[in-house]
N, C-alpha and C positions, 0 to 999 in steps of 0.2 A: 504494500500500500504506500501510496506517494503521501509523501510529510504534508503537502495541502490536504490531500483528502484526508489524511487522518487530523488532522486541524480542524476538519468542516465535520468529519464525524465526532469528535470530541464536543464542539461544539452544540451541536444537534442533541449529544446527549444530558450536555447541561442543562440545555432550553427545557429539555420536556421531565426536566428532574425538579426545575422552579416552581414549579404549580404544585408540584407533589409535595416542595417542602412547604410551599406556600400555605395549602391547604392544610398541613399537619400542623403549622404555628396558629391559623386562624379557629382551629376544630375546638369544639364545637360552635358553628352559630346560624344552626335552627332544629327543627323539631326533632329529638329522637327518636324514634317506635320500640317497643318490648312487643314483640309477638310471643304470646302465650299458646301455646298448641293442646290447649284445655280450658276447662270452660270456668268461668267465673266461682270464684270461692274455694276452686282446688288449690294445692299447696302451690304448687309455680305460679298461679295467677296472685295467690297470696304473696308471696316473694317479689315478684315483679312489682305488685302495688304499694308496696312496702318502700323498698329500693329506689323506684321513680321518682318519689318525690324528694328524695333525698340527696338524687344526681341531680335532679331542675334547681335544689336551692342552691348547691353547690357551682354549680357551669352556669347558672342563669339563663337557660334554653326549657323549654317544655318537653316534658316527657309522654310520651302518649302508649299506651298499652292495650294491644289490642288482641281479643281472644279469635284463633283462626283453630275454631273445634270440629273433629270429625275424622273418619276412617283410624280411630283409635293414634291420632296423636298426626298422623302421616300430611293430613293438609297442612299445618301449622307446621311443619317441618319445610315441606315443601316447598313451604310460601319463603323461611327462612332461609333456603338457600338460594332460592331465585332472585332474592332481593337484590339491589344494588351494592355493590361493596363497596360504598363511602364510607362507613363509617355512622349511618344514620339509623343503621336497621339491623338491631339482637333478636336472637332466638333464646328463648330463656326454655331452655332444654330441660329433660328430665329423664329417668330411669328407660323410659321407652325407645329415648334416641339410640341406644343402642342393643335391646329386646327385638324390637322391629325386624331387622335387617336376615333375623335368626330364621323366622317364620318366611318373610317375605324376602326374597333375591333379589327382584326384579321394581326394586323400591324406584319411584322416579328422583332420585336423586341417591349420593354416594355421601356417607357420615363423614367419612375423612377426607376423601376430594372436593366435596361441596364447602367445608364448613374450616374454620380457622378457633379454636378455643380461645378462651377469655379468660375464669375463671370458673372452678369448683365452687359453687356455694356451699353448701352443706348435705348432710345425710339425715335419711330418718329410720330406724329401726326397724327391719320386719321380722315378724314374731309368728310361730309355730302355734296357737291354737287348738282344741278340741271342747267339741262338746260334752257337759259334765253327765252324760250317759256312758261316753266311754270309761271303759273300766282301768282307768291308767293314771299317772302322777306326775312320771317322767317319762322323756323319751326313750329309754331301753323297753319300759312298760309299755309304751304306747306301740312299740314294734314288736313286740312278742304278742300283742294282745291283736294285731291285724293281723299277724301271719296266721293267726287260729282263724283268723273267717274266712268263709268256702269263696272265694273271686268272683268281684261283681257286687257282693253284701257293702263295703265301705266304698266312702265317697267323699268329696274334698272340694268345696267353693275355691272360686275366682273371683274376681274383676269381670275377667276377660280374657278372653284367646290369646296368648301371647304375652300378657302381663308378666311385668316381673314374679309376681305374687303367683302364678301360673307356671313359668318356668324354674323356681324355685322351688316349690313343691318337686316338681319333675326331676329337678337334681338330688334332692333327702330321695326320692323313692328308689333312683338307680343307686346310691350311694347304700340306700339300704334294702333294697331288694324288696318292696310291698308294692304289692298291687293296690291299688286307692285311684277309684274311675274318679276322672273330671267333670265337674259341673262348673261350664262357665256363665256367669251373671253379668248383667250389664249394668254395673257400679257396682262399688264397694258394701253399698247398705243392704241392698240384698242377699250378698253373700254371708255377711254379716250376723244378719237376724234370722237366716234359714240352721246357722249353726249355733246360734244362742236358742231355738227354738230345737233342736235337735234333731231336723231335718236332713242334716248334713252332717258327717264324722268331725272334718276337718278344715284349716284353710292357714293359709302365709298369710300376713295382712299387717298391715304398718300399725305399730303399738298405737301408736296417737287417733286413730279411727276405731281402734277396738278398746281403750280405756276405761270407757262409761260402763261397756259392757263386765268387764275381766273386773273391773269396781263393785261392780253390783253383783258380783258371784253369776253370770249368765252363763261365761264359759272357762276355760282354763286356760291357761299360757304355758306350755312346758318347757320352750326355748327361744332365747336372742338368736336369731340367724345370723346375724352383723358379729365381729371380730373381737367385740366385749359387752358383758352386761349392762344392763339399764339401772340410772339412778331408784325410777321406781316401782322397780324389782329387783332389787340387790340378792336375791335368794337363786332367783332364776337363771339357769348355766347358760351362757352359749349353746349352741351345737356340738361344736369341738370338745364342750368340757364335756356334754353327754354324752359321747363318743361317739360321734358321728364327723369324720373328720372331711376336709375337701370342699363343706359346702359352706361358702360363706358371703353372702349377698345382705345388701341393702337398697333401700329407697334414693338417691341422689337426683339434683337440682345443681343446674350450671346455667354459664353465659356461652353462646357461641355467639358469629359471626360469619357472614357467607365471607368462603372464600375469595381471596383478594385483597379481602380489605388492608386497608395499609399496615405496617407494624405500628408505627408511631402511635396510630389510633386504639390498638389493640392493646397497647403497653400504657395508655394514658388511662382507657375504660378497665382495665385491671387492676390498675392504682389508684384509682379512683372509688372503687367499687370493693376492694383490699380494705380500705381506710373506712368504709359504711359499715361494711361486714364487722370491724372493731368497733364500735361505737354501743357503747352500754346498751338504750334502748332498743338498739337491733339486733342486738344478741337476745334479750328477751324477748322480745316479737316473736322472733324463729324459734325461738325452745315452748314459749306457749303454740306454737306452730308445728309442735313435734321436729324441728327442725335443727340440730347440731351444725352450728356454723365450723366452717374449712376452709376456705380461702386457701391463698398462695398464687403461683404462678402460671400460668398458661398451659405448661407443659405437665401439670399434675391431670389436671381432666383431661387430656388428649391421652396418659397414659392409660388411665381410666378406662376409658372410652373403646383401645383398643383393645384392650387386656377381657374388657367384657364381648366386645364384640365377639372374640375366641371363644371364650367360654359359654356363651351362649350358641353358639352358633354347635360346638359338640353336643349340648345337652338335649338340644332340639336331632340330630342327626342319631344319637343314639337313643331316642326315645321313638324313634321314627315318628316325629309331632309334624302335622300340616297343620297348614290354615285352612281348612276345611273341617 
């Protein structure tokens, strides 16, 4: 290459590099969007509502938050990755962005080529369950007392097709060899109240949704699924400590970003967003929220993110699960 032309392309490359730092000194200034990919009142949409007002008082730009619900999480996603990647349009992720992918291949969009992480918000606890007709305490009990019933007799709520709380279950029964048919529900409060009523053996399901119930003696908790016990159930083992090793899932809530978007921007809404997540009042929001705040750096939820994706992705392949 001739020293002019490499002068004209040097050139050329500074020019179109101005705007981009330009844009990164002036960011924020106008509206932000939170796409929530769930519907009003659910935990992300709680989080995002929380969060937003807290980024508008800080940047001095409006925060806007808008619920895009349906096909179990996949529109809201979708819409997040399609977005423009200025820097003006989050995805406030959750447990599904990476469940999904497990059931469904042929997703219109890619977790890890579409989407750039931000931050880990926090985790919530999901919890092992049974109705107090069954005859068990813990779970060694509760697996000796299935394997006595003839296949077909015990049966185990969801959510949903594909839910974490769905695929969960599916890993404790290859882990421990029980047969327990699927009954999937469309929400939580169904599944819920069919196994506080004793219609259902069993179910996963995030401590903080099942509380009122396991409060009121409706049904029993035998184990933390998540990596440690719960403040309140200090009695109650893990999985791991009831011997059941290998399976260890929870509930999580993050920030993504459609791929592209600039670093500057990513590195600014993660320090930003770092510094709320510390703030006394928002730490208790999210724990009355069944919410344990996490934070860190960008590359904590993208580990995440793939690490599940693996994992789920065998537990569906060895369970031979469709979405059918």
């Amino acid at each position: 290459m001739k020293f002019s032309n490499l002068l004209a392309f040097i050139s050329m490359l500074c020019s179109a590099l101005v705007p981009v730092l330009s844009n990164a000194q002036d960011y924020p200034s106008r509206t932000i969007q939170f796409i929530v990919p769930s519907s009003a009142g659910t935990t992300g949409d709680q989080l995002a509502r929380l969060l937003g007002p807290k980024l508008s008082q800080r940047w001095n730009v409006p925060v806007v938050v808008e619920n895009k619900v349906g096909a179990g999480g996949m529109i809201g996603i979708e819409a997040g990755a399609k977005a423009n990647p200025d820097g003006y349009t989050f995805l406030f992720s959750a447990t599904a962005f990476s469940t999904l992918p497990a059931l469904r291949p042929k997703l219109p969009y890619d977790p890890i080529k579409n989407f750039t992480p931000v931050v880990l918000l926090g985790s919530s606890p999901l919890v092992l369950v049974v109705t107090n007709s069954v005859l068990a305490k813990t779970v060694p009990e509760f697996v000796a007392y299935a394997k006595k019933q003839p296949p077909g007799k015990m049966n185990y709520a969801s959510p949903g097709l594909g839910s974490v709380h769905h695929l969960t279950m599916e890993m404790f029964k290859q882990q421990t060899g029980l047969f327990l048919t699927h009954i999937p529900y469309k929400g939580t409060s169904g599944a819920l109240n069919d196994v506080a009523a004793g219609h259902v053996e069993a179910s996963v399901v995030v401590l903080q949704t099942a509380l009122p119930l396991l409060q009121g003696g409706k049904m029993q908790m035998l184990a933390v699924m998540g990596p440690q016990r719960v403040a309140q159930f200090p009695d109650v083992p893990t999985l791991a400590q009831a011997g059941v090793a290998n399976v260890v899932s929870e509930a999580w809530f993050g920030v993504t970003a459609p791929a592209g978007t600039p670093p500057a921007v990513i590195n600014k809404m993660n320090a930003e967003l770092n510094s709320i997540l510390a703030l006394p009042e928002v730490k208790e929001a999210m724990a009355r929220a069944g919410v344990e705040v996490i934070g860190g750096k960008p590359d904590k939820l993208d580990a995440m993110v793939r690490s599940e994706l693996g994992m789920w992705a065998q537990v569906v392949k060895k369970g031979n699960i469709t979405a059918d």
